[in-house]
C-alpha positions in Angstrom: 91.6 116.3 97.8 89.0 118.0 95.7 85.9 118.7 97.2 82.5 115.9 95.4 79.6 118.4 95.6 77.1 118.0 92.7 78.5 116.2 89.6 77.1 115.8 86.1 78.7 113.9 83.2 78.8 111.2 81.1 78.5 107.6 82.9 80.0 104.5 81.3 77.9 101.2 81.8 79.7 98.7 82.5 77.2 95.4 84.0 80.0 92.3 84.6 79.8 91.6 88.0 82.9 91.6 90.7 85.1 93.9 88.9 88.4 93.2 91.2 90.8 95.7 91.9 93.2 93.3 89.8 91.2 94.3 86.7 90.9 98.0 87.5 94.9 98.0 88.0 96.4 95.1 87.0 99.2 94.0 89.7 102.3 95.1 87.7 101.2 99.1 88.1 101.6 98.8 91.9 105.2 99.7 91.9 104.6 103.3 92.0 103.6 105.4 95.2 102.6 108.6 92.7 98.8 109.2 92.4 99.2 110.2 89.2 99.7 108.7 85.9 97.8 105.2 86.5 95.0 106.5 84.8 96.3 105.3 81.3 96.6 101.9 83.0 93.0 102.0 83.9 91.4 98.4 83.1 94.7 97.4 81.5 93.9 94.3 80.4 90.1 94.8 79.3 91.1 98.2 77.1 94.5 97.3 75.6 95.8 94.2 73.5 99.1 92.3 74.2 100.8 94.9 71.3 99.5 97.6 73.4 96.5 98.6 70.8 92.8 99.9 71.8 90.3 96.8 72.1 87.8 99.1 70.3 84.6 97.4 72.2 85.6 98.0 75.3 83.3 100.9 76.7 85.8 103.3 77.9 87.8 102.9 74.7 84.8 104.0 72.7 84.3 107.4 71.9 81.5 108.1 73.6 82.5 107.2 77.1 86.5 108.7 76.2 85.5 111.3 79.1 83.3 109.0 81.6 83.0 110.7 85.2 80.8 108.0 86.3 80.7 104.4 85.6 77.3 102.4 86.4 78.7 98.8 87.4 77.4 95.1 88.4 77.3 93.7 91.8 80.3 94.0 94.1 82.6 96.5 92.7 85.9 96.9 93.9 86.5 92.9 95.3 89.7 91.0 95.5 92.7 92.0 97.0 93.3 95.8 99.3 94.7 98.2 96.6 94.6 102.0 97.0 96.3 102.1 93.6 92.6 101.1 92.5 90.8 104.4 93.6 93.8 106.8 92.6 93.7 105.0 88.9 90.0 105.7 88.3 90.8 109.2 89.6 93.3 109.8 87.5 91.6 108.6 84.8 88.6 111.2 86.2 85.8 108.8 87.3 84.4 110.4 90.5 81.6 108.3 91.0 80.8 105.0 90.5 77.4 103.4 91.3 76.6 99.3 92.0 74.4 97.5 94.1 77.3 96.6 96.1 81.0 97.2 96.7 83.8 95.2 98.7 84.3 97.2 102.0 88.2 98.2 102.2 87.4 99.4 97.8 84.4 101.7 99.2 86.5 103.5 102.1 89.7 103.9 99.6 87.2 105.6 97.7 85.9 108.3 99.9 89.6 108.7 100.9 90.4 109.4 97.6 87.4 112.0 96.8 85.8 109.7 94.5 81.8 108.8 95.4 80.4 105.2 95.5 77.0 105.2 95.6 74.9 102.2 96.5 71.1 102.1 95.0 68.7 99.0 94.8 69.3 96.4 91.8 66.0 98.3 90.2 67.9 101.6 90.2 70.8 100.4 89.0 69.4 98.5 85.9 67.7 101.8 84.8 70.8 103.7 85.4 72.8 100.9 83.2 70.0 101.4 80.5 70.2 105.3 80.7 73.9 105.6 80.5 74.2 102.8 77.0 72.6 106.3 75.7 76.0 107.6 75.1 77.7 111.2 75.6 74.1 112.6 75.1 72.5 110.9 78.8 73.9 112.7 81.5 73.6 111.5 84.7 73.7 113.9 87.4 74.7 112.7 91.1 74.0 115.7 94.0 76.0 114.4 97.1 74.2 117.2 99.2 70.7 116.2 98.4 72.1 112.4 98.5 70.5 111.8 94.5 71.2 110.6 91.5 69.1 111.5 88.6 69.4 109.8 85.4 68.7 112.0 81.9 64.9 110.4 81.9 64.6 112.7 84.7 64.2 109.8 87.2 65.8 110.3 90.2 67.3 107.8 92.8 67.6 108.4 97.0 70.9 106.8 98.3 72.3 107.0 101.7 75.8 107.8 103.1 77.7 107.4 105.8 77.3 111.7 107.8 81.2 111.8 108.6 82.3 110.0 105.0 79.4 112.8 103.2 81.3 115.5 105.6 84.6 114.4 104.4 83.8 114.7 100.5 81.5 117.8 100.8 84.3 119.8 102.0 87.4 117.8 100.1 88.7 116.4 103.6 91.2 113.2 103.4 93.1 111.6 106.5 95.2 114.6 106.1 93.2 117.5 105.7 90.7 115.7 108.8 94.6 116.3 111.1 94.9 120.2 109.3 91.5 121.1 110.8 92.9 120.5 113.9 96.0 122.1 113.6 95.1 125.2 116.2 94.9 122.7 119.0 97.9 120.6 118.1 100.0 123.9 118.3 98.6 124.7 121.4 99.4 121.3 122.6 102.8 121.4 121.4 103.4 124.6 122.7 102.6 123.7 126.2 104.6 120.6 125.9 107.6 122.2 125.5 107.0 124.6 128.5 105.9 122.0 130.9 108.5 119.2 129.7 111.4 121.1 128.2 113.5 118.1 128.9 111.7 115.9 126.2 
């Protein structure tokens, strides 16, 4: 997983509130078990028609927010029902961060499992965030997970907190995986002396 350090880029507002994982991947792009490729399903129903066509006001179809890192959303991002697909589609699409007031619980820990950020700030924060990023390519929103800031391009900058092990985890590009591989020196060891004291197993 890569590594969430500092990140500046483009963020897309988007302000509709509960934004399920249903809308982020529709249910009929859960057949796959490949990260990749469900970023061109992203919102599939809010950015395409029925004949497959751009709907041009959607935010992330416009061409200003084609290469969104961030998205600044409404309350409780990420609701409805448990889908990892969710996290690995905004991935792939190359959001990295995406900041509400809220988020639903199992969405927010698929996220730092999946290197992408999800930063909490107060309704107040938010709202000027939202305002800063309808600016276009030209506000740039920069989010310092070290520091634990986000600063919009007013030069206004916003204090969220984070969970120490979850901020660990994404400093240093650690998933469930990578957590196990720092440990590897002490699971050979075990192993090793496993098979000398119970050869039989």
């Amino acid at each position: 997983m890569d590594k969430f350090t500092t990140l500046t880029g483009v963020a897309a507002p988007m302000p509709l509130v509960n934004i399920d994982t249903d809308m982020i991947i529709p249910k009929q792009f859960l057949k796959t078990i490949q990260r990749s490729g469900l970023g061109k399903n992203l919102f599939d129903e809010m950015r395409y028609n029925p004949d497959g066509s751009e709907i041009p006001d959607f935010v992330l179809n416009q061409p200003a927010y084609r290469q969104a890192q961030i998205i600044v959303a409404g309350d409780n991002f990420g609701c409805g029902s448990s889908r990892e697909h969710a996290p690995w589609a905004l991935l792939d699409f190359g959001i990295r961060c995406v900041i509400s007031t809220s988020f639903a619980d199992i969405f927010y820990n698929n996220c730092f499992k999946n290197g992408i950020l999800p930063v909490v700030l107060p309704p107040e924060a938010v709202a000027a965030l939202m305002e800063d990023a309808r600016n276009g390519a030209n506000a740039r929103i920069t989010v310092d997970l070290e520091n634990q800031t986000v600063t919009g391009s007013d030069g206004r900058s916003h204090a969220f907190e984070v969970d120490p092990f979850k901020k660990h985890c994404l400093l240093n590009g650690l998933d469930d995986i990578g957590l196990t591989l720092e440990k590897v020196s002490a699971i050979d060891s075990y192993e090793t002396h496993a098979a000398q004291s119970r050869p039989w197993v």
